[in-house]
C-alpha positions, -999 to 999 in steps of 0.1 A, spaced: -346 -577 -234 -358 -569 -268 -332 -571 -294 -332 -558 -334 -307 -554 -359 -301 -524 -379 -281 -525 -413 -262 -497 -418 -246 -489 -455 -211 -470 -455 -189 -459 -482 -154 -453 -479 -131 -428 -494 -126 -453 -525 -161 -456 -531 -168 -489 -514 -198 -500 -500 -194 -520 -465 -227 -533 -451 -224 -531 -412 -246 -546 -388 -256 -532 -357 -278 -548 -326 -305 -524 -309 -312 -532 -275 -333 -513 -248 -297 -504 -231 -290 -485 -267 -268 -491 -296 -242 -518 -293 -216 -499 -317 -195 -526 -339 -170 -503 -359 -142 -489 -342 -111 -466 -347 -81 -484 -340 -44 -489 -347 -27 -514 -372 2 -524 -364 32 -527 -394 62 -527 -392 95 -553 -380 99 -566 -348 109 -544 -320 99 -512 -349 67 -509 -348 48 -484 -372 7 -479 -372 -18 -470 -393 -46 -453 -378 -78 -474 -398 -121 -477 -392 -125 -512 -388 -154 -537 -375 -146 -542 -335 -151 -583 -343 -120 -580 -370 -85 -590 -362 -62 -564 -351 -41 -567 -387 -68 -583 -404 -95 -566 -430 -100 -529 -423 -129 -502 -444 -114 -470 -443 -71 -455 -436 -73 -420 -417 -36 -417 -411 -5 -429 -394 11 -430 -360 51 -434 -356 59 -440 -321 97 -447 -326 105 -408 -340 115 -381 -315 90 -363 -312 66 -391 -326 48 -385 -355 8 -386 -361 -12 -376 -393 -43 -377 -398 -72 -365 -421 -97 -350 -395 -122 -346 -419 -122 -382 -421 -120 -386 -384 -151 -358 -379 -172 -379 -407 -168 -413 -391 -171 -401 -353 -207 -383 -368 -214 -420 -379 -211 -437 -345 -179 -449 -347 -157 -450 -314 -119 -446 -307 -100 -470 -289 -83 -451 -256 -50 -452 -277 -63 -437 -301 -86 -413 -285 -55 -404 -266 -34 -396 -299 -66 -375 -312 -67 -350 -287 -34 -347 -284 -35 -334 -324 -64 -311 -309 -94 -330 -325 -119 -333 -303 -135 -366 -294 
């Protein structure tokens, strides 16, 4: 199996560069940066924030880019997000966790 690396240079909504690595093999692109939850919040009252992060960070840990919220504990729940935001990192590769894949199409953005 042949295997190279591809740097990939994003900037974020605040004008940050992030370098990102990711590994080529013949199977395709191993994709590293993921859309995910955060979690916030007290115990038993949980609150999320809807971030692009790199798949090999910690589930609260560093983050590159804040697309919205999600508020399970509301009746109905609430979820915003900016689907530009959404649209621009999906064009770049990115992929949803089911969670939040589930929570997009629900809002009717299409993933």
């Amino acid at each position: 199996m042949t295997k190279a690396e591809l740097l990939l240079f994003v900037e974020n909504s605040c004008g940050i560069f992030y370098k990102i690595q990711i590994n080529k093999t013949k199977e395709g692109i191993g994709v590293p940066v993921r859309i995910r939850l955060m979690r916030f919040g007290r115990r038993n009252r949980p609150f999320y924030r809807v971030v692009v992060a790199d798949s090999r960070a910690p589930r609260d840990g560093k983050y590159i880019d804040k697309l919205g919220y999600y508020d399970p504990l509301k009746e109905p729940y609430e979820f915003k997000i900016d689907e530009e935001k959404v649209k621009y990192w999906l064009s770049k590769g990115a992929e949803p966790t089911e969670t939040v894949r589930a929570l997009l199409r629900r809002a009717g953005i299409k993933v």
